[in-house]
N, C-alpha and C positions, 0 to 999 in steps of 0.2 A: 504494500500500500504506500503509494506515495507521501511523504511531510508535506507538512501544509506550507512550507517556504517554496518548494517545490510547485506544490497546485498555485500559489498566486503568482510565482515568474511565470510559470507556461498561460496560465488566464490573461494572465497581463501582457504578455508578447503577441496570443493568440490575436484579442483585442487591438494590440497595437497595430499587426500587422493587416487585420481587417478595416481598420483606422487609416491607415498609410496607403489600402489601396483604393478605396472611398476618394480620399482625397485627390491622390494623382489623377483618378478615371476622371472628378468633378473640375482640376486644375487645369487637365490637358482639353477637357471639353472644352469648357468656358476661354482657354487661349483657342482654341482652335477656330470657336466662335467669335472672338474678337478680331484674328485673323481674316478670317471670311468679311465680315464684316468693314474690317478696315478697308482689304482690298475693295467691297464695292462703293464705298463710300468717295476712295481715293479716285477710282473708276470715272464714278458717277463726275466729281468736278474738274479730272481731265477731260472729260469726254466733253461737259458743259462750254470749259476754255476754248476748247478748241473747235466746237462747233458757234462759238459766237467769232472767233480770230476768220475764221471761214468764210464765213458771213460777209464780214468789213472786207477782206479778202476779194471774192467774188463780187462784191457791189461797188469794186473802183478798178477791177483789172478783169481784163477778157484772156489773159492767159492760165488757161486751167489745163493746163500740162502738168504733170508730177514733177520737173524741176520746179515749175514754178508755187505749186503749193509749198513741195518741201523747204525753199527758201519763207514763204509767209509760216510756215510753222517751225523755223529753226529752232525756235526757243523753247518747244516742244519734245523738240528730238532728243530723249535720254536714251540710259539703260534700263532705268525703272518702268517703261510702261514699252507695251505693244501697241504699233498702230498701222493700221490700213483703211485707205478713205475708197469709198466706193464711189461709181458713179451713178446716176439714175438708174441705170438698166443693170445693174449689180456686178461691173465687168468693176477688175480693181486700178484706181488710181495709182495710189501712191501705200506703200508696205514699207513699215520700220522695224526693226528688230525681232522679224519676223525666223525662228529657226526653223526647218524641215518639221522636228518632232513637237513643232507646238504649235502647229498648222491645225484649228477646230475639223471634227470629222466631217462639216459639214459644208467646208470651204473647198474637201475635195472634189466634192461633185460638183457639176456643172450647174454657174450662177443662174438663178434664175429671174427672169424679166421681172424683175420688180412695180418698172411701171409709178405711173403718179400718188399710186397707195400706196405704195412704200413695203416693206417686208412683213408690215404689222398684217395684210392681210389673209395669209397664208395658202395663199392660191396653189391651185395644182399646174405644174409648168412640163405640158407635155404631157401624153398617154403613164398614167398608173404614178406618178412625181409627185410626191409632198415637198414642199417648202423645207427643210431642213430651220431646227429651233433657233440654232444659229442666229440666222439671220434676222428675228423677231429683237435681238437687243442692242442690233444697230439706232445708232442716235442720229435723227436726221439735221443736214445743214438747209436751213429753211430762206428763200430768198422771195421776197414777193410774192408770198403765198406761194411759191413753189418750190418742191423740194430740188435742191440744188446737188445735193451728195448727201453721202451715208458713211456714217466713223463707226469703225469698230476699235475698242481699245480694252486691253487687259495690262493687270499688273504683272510686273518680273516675278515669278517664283523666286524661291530659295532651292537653288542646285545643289544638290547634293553628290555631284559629280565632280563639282568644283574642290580644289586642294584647299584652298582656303575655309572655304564652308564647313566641308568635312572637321576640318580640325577645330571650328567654332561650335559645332554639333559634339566634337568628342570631347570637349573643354566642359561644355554646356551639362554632357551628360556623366561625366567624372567629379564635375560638383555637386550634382545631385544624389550620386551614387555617396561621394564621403559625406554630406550633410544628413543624409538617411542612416547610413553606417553610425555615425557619431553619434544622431539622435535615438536609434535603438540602443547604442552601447549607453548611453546616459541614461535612458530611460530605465534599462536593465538592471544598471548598477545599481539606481535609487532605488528601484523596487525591492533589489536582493536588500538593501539596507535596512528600507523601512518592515520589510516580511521577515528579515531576521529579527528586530527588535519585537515584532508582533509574536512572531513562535516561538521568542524567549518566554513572552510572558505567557501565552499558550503553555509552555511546558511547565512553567513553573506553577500554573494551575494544575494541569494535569498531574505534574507531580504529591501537590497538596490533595488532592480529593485519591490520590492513589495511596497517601500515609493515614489518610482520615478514614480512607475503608479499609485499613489494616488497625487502626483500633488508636492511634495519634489524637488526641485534642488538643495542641499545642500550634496549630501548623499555621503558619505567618501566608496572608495570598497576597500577589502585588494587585497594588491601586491599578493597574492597568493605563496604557497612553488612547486608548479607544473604550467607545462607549459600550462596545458588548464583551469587552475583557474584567472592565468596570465592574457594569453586570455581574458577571460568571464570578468573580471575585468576592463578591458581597452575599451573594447566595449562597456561594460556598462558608464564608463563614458565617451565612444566618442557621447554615445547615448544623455545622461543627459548633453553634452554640446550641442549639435545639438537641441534638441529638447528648453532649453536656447534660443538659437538663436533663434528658429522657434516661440518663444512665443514670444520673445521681438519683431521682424520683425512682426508677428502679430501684436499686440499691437499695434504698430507703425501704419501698414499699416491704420489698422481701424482710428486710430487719422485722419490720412495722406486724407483717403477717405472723411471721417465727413467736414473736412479740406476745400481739392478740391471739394466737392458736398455744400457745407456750401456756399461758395463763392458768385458761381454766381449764386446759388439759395435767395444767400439775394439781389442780386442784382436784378435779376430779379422779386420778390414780390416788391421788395422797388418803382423800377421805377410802375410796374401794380397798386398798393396801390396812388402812388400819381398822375396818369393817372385817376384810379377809384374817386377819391377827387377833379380833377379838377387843382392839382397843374400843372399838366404838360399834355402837351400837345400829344396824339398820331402820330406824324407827323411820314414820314418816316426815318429817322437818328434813332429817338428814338427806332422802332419799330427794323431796321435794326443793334442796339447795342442788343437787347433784341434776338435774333436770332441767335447774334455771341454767346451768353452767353449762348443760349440752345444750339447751335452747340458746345461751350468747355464741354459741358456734357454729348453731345449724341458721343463724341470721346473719353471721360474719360472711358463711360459704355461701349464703342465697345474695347477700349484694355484690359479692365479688361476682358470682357468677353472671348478675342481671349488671353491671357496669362492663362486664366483658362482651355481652352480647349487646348492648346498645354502642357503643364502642367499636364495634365491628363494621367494617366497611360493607360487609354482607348486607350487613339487617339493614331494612325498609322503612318506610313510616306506613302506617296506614292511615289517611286523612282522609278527614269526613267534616263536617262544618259542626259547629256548638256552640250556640250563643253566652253570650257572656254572664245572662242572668242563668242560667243552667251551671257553668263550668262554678259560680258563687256558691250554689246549692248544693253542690257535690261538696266545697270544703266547710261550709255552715254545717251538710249532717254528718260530715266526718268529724270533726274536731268541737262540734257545740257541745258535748255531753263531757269531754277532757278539759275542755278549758271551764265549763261549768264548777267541777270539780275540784281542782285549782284553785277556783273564786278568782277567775281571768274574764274580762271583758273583752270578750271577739266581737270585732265589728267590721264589716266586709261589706263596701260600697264600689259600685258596677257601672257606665255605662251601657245603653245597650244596644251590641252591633253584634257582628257576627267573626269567629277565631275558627279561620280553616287551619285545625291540627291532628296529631293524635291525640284523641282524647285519654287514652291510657297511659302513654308516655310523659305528658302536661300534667297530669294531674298528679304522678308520682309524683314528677320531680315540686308542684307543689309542695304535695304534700309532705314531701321532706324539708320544705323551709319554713311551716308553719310550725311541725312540730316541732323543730326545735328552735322557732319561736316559744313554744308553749314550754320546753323542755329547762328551758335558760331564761323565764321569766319568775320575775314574783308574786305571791299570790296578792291578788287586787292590783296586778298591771294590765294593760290596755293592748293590746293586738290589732292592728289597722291593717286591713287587707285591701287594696285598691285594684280593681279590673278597669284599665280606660282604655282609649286610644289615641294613639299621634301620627298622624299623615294615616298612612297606610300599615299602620303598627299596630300589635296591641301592649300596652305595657301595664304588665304585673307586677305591684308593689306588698311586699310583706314586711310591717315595722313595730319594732319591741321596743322595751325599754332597756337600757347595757351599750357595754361599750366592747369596742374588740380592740386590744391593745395594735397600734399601730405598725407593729411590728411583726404582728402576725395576719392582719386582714388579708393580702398577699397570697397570704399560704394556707388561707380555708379551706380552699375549693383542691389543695392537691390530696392523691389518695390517702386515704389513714392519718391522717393530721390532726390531729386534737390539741390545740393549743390548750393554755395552762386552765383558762375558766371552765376548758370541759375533761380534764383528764379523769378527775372525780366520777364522772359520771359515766352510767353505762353506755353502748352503743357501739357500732363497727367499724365510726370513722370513715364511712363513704359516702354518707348520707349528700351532701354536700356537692361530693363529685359527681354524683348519679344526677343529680339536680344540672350540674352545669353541662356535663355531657347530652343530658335528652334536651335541653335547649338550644343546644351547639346543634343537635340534629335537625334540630326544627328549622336551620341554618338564622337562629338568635343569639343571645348574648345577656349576660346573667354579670352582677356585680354587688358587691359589698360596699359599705358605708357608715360612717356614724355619722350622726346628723345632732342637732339641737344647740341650745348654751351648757354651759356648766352645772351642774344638779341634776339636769332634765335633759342625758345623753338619750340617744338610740341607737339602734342599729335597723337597718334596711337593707333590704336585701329586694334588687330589681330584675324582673325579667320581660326582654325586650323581643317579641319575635313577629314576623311577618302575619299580617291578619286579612283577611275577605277585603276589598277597595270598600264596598259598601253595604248599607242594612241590607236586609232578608227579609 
């Protein structure tokens, strides 16, 4: 496989060279056309000259002999133009730098009577005889309304037969030849320069994302001198910090698991071990702690397992529409009868529009930020639950009374986290994550806060996710 310093010289000469022929084909036309051009221009005002000197000519002298024109046209007579003056009847006058091989094909045939219409008419002259084209761009000498004579004039080519010439053509075409030579060798060399600085820093990406997938989080990537090296640079270390994260939050969680399953797994061998010895006794209390203890493990393995399948790129949503005064009523009769208990004032105020979601996924993760609202509140605190919307949103507000140390709000949402005001307390420590992840699937966004003055903190807890454009 070709380097990529490689692929941009050959792109870039490819280019070049399809560049360079473009041009010469567009250079040589357009001279070729100016040529043309000149010559009939040049044509046209000798030919004008010298039928107006003709003219003055003819209307003060009765000798229209060839010597005698050619002395009224001496000043005429170069090397740069051809000329021969015809006479009415198409026989020729007088012929100037006329050579064998530049004799028009149409001059060899036999002249034809032109006649007081002049060539322009293109009579047929004699049995099956066309007018030959020729003679159509003869300029006529006009005298008293009658045609007097007929000029034909062309410019000198460029002979290429000529020693001189030749040698101006090979001058001509030896400077174009090293002016194209020079400008491809300059062109090539910048290229190699600036596609070697490019495939350094190419490599030296490639080398980084080649240390980072061998297990590196260390690896330096360069700024890049172009906008897509740039790029590739910055992703790469938003990669090699994400995946950081994603090792340490491993790390952790596995500790965190060992941790929560270590627990009440030594609790419960310790109590069975001194039931099996005799130290204590099976009664039901005993048996009844032993049950809570497999119940905090059979709830630890049921949210890892449901954060593992919501988390899953697999798993779907299944959405269906539910209004907002509905999605209310689901957490009013889940949680009125615990917060009743408590002696917690829930109070849960709605707009009403309509939330295309999963109603089973939304209402978990609800129901995981009320209850521990209810969980980490005091008895005779207030519970604010808010269903609204904004634009085309809906946003869910859940707010207690408490504060989350600053230091920790950050790090609620990662798995197994229990900061210091809930270590005390039971639970699996996903609650939290299970919440942000089914909101993340909803393709919303979930966040913490304390809000208030001093005395009279809270905590809030928002979630932000796409909703129906409009009522139902």
């Amino acid at each position: 496989m070709a380097s990529l310093k490689k692929k941009i010289i050959l792109s870039f000469s490819a280019s070049l060279g399809i560049f360079l022929i473009f041009v010469s084909l567009i250079i040589f036309s357009g001279l070729n056309i100016a040529i043309k051009g000149w010559y009939r221009a040049s044509e046209a005002r000798y030919s004008s000259s010298i039928a107006r000197t003709l003219e003055k000519f003819y209307s003060r002298s009765d000798d229209f002999s060839a010597q005698g024109i050619r002395e009224a046209l001496e000043q005429y007579l170069g090397e740069r133009f051809s000329l021969i003056v015809f006479s009415p009847d198409g026989n020729i006058i007088l012929s100037h730098n006329i050579k064998r091989n530049r004799i028009p094909p149409g001059m060899m045939m036999p002249p034809p009577q032109m006649g007081p219409g002049g060539p322009g008419m293109n009579r047929r002259d004699g049995p099956g005889m066309m007018m030959p084209d020729f003679f159509k761009a003869l300029t006529p000498v006009i005298l008293q309304g009658r045609t007097a004579a007929y000029i034909w004039v062309k410019s000198a080519r460029f002979e290429t037969e000529d020693n001189l010439n030749r040698r101006l053509l090979q001058a001509v075409f030896l400077t174009l030849f090293i002016g194209i030579t020079l400008s491809v060798g300059a062109a090539i060399l910048s290229t190699s320069l600036i596609s070697g600085k490019i495939t350094k820093e190419a490599s030296a990406v490639s080398g980084g994302l080649e240390k980072l997938a061998a297990g590196s989080r260390d690896v330096q990537f360069p700024d890049g001198s172009s906008n897509e090296i740039a790029t590739i640079s910055k992703s790469a270390l938003i990669l090699q910090e994400r995946l950081s994260g994603e090792e340490r939050a491993r790390k952790q969680w596995t500790q965190d698991i060992a941790h929560d399953l270590r627990t009440p797994t030594t609790a419960i061998k310790a109590q069975l071990e001194a039931m099996a010895d005799g130290v204590l006794k099976p009664d039901r209390r005993r048996l009844e702690m032993l049950l809570a203890e497999v119940g905090r493990l059979e709830h630890l393995i049921e949210d890892m397992n449901r954060l593992t399948n919501i988390e899953s790129p697999e798993a779907s949503l299944a959405f269906s529409d539910i209004s907002s005064g509905e999605l209310a009523d689901v957490l009013r009769e889940r949680f009125a009868a615990g917060a009743k208990e408590k002696g917690i004032n829930l109070q849960i105020e709605n707009d009403d529009f309509i939330i295309r979601c999963d109603i089973n996924l939304l209402t978990r993760a609800l129901s995981n930020l009320v209850q521990n609202s209810i969980q980490y509140s005091q008895e005779g605190a207030k519970i604010r639950i808010s269903i609204s919307r904004s634009g085309s949103s809906a946003v869910i507000s859940v707010e207690n009374p408490g504060e989350i140390p600053e230091n920790e709000i950050k790090r609620i949402f990662d798995r197994l986290y229990r900061g210091e005001f809930s270590r005390s307390t039971r639970g699996s420590g996903l609650g939290l994550t299970i919440a942000k992840a089914a909101v993340e699937k909803h393709g919303g966004a979930i966040a913490a806060e304390n809000t208030g003055n001093a005395g009279e903190r809270s905590v809030r807890f928002t979630v932000i996710i796409p909703s129906s454009p409009a009522n139902r």
